[in-house]
Each structure stands twice: as C-alpha cells, then as structure tokens.
PQR file with spaces between the fields and no chain letter, atoms N, CA, C, O and H, PARSE charges and radii, in Angstrom:
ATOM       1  N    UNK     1    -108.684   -2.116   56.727 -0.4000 1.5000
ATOM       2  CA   UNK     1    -107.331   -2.607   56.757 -0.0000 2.0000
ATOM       3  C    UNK     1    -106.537   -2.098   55.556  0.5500 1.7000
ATOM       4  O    UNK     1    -105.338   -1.832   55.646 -0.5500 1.4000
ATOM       5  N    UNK     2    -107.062   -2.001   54.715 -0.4000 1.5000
ATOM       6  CA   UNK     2    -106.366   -1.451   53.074 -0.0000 2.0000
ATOM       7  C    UNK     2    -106.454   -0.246   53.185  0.5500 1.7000
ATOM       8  O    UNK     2    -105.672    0.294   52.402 -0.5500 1.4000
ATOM       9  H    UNK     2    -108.036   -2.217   54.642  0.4000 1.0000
ATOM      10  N    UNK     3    -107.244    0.738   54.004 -0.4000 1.5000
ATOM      11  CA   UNK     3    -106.687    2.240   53.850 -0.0000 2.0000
ATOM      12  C    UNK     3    -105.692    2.231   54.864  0.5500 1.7000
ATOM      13  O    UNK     3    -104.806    3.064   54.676 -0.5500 1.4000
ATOM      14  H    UNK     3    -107.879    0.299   54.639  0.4000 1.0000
ATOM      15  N    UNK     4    -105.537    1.284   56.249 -0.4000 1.5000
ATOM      16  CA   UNK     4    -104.566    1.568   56.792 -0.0000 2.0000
ATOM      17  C    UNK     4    -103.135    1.508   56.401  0.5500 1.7000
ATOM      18  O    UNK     4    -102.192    2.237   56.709 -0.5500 1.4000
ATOM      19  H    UNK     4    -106.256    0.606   56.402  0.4000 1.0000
ATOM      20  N    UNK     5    -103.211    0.450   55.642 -0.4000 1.5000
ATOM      21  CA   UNK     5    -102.175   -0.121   54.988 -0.0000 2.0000
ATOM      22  C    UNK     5    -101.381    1.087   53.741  0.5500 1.7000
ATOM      23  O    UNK     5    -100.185    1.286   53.529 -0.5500 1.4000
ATOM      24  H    UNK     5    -103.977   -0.142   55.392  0.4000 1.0000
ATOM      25  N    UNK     6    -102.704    1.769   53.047 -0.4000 1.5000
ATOM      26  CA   UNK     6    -102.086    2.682   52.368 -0.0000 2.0000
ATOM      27  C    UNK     6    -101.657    4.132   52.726  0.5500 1.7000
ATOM      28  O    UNK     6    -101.028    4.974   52.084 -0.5500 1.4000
ATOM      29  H    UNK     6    -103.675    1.607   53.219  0.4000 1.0000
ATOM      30  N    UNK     7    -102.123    4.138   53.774 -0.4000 1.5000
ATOM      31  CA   UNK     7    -101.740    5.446   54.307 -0.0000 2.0000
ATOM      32  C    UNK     7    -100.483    5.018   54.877  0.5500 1.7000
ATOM      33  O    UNK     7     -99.629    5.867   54.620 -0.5500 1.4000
ATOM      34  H    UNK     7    -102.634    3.454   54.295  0.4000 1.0000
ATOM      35  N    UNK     8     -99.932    3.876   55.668 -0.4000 1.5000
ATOM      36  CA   UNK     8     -98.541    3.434   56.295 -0.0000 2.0000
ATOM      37  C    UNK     8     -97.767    3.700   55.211  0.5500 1.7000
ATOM      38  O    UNK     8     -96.905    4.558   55.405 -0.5500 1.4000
ATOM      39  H    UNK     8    -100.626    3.187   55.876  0.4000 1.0000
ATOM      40  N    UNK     9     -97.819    3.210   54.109 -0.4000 1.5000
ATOM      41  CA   UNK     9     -97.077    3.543   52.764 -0.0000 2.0000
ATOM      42  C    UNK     9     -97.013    4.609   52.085  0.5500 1.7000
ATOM      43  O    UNK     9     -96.050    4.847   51.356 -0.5500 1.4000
ATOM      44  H    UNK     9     -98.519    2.513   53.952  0.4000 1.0000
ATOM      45  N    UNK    10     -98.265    5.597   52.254 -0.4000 1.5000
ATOM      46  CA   UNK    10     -98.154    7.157   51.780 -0.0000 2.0000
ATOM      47  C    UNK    10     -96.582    7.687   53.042  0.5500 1.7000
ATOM      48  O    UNK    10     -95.534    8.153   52.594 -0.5500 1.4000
ATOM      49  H    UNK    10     -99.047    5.404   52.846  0.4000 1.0000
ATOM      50  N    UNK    11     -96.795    7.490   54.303 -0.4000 1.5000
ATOM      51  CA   UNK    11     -95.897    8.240   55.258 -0.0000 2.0000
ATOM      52  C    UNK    11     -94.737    7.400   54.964  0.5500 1.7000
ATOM      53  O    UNK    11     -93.750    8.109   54.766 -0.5500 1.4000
ATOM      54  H    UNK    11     -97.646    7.112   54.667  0.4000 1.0000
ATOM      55  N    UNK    12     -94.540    6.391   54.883 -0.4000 1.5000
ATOM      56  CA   UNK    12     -92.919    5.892   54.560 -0.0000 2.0000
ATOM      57  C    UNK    12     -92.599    6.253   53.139  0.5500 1.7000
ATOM      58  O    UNK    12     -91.446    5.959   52.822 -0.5500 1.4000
ATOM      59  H    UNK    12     -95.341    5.815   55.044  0.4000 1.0000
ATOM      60  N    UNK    13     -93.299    6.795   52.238 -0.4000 1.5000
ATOM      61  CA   UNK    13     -92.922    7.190   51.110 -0.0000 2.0000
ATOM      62  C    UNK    13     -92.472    8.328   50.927  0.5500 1.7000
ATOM      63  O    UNK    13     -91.695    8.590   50.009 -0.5500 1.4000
ATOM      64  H    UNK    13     -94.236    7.034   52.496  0.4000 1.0000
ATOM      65  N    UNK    14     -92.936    9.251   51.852 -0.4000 1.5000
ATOM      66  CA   UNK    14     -92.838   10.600   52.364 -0.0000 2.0000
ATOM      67  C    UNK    14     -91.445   10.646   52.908  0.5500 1.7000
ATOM      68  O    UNK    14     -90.404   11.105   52.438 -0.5500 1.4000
ATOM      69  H    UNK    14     -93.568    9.039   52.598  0.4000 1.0000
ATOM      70  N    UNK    15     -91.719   10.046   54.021 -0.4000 1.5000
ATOM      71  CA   UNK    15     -90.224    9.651   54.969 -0.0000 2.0000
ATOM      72  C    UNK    15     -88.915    9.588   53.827  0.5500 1.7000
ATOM      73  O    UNK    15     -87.964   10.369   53.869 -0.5500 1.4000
ATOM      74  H    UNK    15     -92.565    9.672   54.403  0.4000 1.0000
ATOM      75  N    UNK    16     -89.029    8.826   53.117 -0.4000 1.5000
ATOM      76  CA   UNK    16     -88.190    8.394   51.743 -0.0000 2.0000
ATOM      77  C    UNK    16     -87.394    9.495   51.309  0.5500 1.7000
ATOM      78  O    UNK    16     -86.171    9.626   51.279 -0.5500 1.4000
ATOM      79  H    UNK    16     -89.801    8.192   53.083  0.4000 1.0000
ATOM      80  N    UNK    17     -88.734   10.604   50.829 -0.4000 1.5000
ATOM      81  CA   UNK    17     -88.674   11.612   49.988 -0.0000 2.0000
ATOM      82  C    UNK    17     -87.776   12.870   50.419  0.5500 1.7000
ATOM      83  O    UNK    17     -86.855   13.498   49.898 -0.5500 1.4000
ATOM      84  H    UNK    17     -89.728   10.498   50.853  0.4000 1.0000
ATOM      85  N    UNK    18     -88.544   12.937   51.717 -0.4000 1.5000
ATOM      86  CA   UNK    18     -88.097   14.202   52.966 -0.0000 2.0000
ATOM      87  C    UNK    18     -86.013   13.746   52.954  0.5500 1.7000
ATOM      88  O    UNK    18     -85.095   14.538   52.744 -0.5500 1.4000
ATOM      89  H    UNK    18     -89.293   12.427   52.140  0.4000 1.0000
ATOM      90  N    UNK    19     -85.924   12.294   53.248 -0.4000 1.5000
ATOM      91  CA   UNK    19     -84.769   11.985   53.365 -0.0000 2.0000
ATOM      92  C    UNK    19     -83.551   12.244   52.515  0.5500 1.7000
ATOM      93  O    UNK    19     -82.421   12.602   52.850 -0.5500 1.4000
ATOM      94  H    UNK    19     -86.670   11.650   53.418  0.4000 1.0000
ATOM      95  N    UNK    20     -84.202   11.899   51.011 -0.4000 1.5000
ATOM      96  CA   UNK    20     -83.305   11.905   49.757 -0.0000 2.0000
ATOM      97  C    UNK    20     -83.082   13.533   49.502  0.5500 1.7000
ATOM      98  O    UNK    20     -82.017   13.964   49.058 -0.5500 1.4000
ATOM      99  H    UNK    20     -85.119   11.609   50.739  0.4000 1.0000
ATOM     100  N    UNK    21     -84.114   14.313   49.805 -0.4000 1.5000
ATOM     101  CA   UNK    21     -84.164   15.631   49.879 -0.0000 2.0000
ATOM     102  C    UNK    21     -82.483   16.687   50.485  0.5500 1.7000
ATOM     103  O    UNK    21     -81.562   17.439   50.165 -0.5500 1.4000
ATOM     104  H    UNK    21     -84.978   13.963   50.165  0.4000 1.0000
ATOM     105  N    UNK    22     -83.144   15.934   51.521 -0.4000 1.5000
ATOM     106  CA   UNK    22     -81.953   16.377   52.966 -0.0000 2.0000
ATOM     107  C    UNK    22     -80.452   15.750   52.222  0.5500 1.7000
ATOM     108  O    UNK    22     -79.490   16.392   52.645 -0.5500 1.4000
ATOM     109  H    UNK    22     -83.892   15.323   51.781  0.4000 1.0000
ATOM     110  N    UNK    23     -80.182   15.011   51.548 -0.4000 1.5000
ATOM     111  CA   UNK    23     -78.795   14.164   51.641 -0.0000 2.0000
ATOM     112  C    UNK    23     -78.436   14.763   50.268  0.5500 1.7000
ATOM     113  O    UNK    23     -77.765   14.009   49.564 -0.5500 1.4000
ATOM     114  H    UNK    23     -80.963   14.490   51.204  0.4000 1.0000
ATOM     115  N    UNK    24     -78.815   16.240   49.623 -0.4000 1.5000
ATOM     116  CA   UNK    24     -78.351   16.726   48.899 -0.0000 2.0000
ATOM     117  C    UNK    24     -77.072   17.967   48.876  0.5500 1.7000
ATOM     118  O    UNK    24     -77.112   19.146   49.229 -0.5500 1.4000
ATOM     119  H    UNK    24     -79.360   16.853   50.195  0.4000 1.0000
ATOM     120  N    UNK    25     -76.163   17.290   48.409 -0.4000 1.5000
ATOM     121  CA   UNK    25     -75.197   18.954   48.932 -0.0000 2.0000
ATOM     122  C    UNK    25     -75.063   19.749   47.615  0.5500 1.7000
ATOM     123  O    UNK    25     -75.365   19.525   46.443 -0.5500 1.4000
ATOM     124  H    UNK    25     -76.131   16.332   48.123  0.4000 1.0000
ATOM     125  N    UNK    26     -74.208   21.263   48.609 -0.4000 1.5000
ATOM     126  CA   UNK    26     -73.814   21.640   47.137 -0.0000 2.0000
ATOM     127  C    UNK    26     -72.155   21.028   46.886  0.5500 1.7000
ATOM     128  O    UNK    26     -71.561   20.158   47.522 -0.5500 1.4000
ATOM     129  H    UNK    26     -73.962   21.446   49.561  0.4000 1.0000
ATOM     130  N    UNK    27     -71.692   21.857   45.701 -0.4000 1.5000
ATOM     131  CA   UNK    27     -70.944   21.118   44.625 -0.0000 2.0000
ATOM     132  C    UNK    27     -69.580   21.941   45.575  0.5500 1.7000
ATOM     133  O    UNK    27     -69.580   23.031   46.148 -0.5500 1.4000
ATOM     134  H    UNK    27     -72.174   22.564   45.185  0.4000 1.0000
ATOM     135  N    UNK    28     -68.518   20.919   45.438 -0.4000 1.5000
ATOM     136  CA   UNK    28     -67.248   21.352   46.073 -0.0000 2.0000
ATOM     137  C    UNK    28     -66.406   22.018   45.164  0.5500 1.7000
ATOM     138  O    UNK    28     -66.862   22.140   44.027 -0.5500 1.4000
ATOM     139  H    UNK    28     -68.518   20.034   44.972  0.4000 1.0000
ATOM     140  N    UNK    29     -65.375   22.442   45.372 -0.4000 1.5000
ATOM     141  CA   UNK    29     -64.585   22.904   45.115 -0.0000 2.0000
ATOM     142  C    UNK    29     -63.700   22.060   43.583  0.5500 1.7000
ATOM     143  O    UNK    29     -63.774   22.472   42.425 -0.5500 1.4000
ATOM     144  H    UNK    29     -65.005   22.343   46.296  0.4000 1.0000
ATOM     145  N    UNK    30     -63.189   21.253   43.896 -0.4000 1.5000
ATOM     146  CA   UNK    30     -63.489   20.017   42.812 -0.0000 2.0000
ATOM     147  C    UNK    30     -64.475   20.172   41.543  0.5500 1.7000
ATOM     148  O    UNK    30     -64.210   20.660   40.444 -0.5500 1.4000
ATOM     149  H    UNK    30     -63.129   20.918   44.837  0.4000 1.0000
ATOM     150  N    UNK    31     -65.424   19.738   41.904 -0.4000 1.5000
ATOM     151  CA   UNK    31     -66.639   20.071   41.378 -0.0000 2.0000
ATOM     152  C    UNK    31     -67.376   21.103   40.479  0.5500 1.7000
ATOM     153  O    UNK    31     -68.002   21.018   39.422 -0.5500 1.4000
ATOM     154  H    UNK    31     -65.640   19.342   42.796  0.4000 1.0000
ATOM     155  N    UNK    32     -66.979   22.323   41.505 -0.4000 1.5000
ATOM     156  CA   UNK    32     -66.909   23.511   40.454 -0.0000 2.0000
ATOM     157  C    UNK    32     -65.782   23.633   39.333  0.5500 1.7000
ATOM     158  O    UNK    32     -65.973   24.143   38.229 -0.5500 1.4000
ATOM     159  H    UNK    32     -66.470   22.392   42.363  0.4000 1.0000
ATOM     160  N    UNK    33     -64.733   23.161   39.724 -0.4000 1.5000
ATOM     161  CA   UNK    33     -63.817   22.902   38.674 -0.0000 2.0000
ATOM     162  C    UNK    33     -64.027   22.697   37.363  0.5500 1.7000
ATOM     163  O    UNK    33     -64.128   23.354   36.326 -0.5500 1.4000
ATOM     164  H    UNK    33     -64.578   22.747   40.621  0.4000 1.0000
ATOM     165  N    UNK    34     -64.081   21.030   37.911 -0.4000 1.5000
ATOM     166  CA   UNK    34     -64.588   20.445   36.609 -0.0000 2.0000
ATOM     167  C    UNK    34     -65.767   20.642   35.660  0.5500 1.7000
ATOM     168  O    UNK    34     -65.856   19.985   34.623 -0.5500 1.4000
ATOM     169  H    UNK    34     -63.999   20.497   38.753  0.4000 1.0000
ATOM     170  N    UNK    35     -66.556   21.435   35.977 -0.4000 1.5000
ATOM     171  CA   UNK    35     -67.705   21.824   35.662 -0.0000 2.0000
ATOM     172  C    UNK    35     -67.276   23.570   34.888  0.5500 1.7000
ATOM     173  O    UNK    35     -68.025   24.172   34.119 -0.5500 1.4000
ATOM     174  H    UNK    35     -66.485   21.968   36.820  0.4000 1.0000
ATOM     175  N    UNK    36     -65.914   24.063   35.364 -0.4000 1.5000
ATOM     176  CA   UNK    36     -65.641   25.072   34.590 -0.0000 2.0000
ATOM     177  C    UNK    36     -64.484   24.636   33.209  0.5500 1.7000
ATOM     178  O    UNK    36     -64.430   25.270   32.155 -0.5500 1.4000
ATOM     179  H    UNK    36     -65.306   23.574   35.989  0.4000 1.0000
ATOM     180  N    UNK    37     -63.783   23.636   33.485 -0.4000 1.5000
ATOM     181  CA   UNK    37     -63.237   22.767   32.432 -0.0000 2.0000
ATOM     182  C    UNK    37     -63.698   22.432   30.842  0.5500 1.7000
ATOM     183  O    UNK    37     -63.226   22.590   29.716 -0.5500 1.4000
ATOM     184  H    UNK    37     -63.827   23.122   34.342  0.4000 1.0000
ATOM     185  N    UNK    38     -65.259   21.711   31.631 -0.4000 1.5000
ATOM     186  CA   UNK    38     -65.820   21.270   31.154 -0.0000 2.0000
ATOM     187  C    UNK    38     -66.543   22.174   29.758  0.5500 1.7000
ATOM     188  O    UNK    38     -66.504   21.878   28.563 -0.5500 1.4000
ATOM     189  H    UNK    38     -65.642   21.582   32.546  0.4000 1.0000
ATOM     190  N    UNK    39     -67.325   23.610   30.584 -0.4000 1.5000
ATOM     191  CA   UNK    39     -67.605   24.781   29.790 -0.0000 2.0000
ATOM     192  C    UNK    39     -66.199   25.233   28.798  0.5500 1.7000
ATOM     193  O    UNK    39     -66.298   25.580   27.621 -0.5500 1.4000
ATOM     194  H    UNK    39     -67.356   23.850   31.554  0.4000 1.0000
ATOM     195  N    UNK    40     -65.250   25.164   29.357 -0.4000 1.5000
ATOM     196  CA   UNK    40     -64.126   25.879   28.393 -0.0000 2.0000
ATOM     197  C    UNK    40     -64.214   25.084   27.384  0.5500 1.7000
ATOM     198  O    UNK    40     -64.501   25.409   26.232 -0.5500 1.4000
ATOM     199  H    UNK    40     -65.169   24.882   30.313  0.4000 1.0000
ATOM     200  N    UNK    41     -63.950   23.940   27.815 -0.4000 1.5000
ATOM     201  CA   UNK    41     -63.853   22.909   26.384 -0.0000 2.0000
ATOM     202  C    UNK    41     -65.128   22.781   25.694  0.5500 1.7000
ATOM     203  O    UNK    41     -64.962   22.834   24.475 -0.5500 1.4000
ATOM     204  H    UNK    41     -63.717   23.677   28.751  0.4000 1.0000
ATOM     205  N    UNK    42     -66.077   22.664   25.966 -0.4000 1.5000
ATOM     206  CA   UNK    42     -67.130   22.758   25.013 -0.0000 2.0000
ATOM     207  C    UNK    42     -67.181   24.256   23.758  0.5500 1.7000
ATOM     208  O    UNK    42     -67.446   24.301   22.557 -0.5500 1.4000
ATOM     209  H    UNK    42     -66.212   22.622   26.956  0.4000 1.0000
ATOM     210  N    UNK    43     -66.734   25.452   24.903 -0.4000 1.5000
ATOM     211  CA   UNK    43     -66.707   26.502   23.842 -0.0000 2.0000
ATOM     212  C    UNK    43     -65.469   26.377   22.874  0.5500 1.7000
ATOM     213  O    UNK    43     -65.644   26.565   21.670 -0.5500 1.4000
ATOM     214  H    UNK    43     -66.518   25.415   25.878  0.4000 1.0000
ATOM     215  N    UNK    44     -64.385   26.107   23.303 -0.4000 1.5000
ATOM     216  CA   UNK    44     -62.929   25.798   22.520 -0.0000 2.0000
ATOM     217  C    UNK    44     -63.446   24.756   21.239  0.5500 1.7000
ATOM     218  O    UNK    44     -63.019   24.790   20.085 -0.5500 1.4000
ATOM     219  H    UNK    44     -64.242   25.954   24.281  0.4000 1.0000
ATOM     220  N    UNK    45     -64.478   23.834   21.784 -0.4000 1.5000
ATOM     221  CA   UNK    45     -64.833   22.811   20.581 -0.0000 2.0000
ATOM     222  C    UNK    45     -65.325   22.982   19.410  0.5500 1.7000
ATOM     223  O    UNK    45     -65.191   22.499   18.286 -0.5500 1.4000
ATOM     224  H    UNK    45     -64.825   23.806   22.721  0.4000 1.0000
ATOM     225  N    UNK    46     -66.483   24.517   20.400 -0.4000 1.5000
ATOM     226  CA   UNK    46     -67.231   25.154   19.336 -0.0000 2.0000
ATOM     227  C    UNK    46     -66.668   26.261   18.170  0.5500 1.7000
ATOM     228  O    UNK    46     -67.213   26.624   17.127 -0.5500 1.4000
ATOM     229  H    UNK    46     -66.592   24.910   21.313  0.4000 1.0000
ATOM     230  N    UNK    47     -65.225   26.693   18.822 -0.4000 1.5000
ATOM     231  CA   UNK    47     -64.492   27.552   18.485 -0.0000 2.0000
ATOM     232  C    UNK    47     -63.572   26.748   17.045  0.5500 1.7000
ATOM     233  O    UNK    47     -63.314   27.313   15.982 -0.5500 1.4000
ATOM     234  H    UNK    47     -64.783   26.398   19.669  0.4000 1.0000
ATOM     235  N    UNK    48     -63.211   25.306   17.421 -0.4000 1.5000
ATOM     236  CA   UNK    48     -62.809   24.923   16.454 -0.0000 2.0000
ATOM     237  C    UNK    48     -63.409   24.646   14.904  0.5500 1.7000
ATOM     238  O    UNK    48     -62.946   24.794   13.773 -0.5500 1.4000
ATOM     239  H    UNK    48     -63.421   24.847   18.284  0.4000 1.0000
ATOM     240  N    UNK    49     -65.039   24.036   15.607 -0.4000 1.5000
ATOM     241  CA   UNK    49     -65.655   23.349   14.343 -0.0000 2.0000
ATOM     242  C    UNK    49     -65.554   25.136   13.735  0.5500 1.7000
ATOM     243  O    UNK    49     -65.176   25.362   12.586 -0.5500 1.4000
ATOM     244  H    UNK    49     -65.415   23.916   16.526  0.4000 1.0000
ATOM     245  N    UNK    50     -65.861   26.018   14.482 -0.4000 1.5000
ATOM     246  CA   UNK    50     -66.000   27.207   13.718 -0.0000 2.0000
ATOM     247  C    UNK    50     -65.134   27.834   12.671  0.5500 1.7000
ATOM     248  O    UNK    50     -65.343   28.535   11.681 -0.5500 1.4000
ATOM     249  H    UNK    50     -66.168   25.835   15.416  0.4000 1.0000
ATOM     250  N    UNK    51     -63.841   27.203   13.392 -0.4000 1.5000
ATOM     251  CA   UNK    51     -62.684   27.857   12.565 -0.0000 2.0000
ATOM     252  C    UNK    51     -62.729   26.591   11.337  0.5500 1.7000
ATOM     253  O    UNK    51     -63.171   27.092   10.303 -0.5500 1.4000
ATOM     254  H    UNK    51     -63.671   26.634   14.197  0.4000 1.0000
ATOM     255  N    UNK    52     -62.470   25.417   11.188 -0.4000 1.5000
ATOM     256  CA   UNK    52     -62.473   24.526   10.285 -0.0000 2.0000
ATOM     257  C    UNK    52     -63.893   24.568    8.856  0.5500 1.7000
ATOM     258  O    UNK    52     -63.835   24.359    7.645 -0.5500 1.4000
ATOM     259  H    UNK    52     -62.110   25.010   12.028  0.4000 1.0000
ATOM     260  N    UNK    53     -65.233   25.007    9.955 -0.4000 1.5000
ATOM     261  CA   UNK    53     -65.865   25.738    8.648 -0.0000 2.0000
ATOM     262  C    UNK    53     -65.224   26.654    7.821  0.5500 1.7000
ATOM     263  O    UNK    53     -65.016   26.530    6.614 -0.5500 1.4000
ATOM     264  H    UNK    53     -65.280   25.177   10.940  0.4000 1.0000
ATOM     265  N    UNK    54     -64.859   27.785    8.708 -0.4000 1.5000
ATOM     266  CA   UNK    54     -64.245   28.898    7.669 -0.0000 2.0000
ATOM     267  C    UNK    54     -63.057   28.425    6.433  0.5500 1.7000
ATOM     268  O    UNK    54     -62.758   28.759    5.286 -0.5500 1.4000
ATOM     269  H    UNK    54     -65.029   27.885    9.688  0.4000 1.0000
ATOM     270  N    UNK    55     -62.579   27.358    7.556 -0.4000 1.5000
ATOM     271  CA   UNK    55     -61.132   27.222    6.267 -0.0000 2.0000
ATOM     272  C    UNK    55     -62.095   26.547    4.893  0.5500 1.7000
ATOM     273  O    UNK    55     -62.252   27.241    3.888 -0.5500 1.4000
ATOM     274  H    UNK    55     -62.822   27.087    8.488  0.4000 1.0000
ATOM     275  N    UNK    56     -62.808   24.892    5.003 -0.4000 1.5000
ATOM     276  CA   UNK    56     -63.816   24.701    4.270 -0.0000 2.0000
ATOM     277  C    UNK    56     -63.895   25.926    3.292  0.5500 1.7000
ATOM     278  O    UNK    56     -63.215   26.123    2.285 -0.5500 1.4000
ATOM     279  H    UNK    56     -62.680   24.329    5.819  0.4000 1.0000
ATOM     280  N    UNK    57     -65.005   26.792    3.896 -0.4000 1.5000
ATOM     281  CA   UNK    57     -65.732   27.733    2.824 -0.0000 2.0000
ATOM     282  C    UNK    57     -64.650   28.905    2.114  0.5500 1.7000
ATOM     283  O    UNK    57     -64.953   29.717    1.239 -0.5500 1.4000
ATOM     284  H    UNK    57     -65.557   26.631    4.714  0.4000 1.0000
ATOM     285  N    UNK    58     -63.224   28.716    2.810 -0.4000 1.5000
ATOM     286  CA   UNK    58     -61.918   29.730    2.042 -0.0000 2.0000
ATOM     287  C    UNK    58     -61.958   28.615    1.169  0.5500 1.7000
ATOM     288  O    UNK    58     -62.466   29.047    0.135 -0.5500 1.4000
ATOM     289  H    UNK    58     -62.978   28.057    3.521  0.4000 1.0000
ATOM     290  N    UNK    59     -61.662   27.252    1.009 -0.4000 1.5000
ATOM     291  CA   UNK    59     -60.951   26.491   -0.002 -0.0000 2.0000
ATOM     292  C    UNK    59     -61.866   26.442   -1.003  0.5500 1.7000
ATOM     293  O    UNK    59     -61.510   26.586   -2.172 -0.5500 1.4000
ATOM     294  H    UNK    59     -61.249   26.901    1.850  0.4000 1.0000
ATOM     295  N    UNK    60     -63.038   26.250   -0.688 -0.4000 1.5000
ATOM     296  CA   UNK    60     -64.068   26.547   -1.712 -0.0000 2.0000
ATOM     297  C    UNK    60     -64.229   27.974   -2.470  0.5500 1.7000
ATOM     298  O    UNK    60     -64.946   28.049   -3.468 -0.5500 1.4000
ATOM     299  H    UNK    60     -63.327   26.133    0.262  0.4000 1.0000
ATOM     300  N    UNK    61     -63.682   28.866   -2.066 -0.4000 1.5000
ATOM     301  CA   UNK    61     -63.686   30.435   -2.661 -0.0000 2.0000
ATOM     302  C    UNK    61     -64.822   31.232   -1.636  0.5500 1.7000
ATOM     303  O    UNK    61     -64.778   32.454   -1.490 -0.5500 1.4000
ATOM     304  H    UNK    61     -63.100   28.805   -1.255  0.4000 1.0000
ATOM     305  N    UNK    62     -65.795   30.411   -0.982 -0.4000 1.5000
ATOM     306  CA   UNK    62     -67.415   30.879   -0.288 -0.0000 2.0000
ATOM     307  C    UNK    62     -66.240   31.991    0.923  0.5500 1.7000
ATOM     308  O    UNK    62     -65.434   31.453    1.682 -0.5500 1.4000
ATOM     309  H    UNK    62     -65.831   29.418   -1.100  0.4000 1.0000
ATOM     310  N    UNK    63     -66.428   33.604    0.828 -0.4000 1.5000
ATOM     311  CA   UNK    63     -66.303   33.974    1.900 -0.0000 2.0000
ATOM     312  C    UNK    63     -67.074   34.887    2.771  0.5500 1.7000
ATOM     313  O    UNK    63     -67.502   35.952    2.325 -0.5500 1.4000
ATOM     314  H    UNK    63     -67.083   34.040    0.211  0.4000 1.0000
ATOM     315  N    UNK    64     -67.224   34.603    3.705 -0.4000 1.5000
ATOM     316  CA   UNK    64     -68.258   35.214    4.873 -0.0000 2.0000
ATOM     317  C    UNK    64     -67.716   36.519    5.581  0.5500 1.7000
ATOM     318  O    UNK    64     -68.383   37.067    6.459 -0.5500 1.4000
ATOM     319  H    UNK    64     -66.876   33.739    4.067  0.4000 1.0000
C-alpha cells in the first residue's frame, strides 16, 4: 500500500512539473523593453560612479 501510494505521488509530482514547464513563455515586447532600460541604466550608473571617481582623484591632484 505505501509503494502504491508513493508512486501515485511520484506521477502527480511529475504531472506538476511537466505542467509548470509548459506555462512558460517568452518575454514580450514590453518586456524586452524594460529589460533594455534597465541595462542602459545600470551602465549610465556605472558611467557616473566612474566619472565622480575621476573628479575625486582630480581634486585630490591623483591623475590617471
């Protein structure tokens, strides 16, 4: 009775899996958007701390 029982639960776990699988899409239009937004601004962010070091290490005399 307990292997039947665990095997009913191996296949509905499966079932589960197979399902969540399937109900994946790709990314819309939207989506890609914001996700290219997202990249700009992270590099623009990186672009700033970059520039605000430099001023830093000008006021200090340090130049690179």
């Amino acid at each position: 009775m307990k292997l039947k029982n665990t095997i009913t639960t191996a296949i509905v776990m499966s079932a589960f899996i197979v399902a969540l699988a399937g109900c994946q899409k790709e990314a819309g239009p939207a989506e890609k958007a914001g996700k290219t937004v997202d990249n700009a601004t992270e590099k623009a962010g990186q672009q700033i701390e970059k520039a605000g070091d430099n001023i830093q290490d000008a006021a200090k005399g340090n130049k690179k």
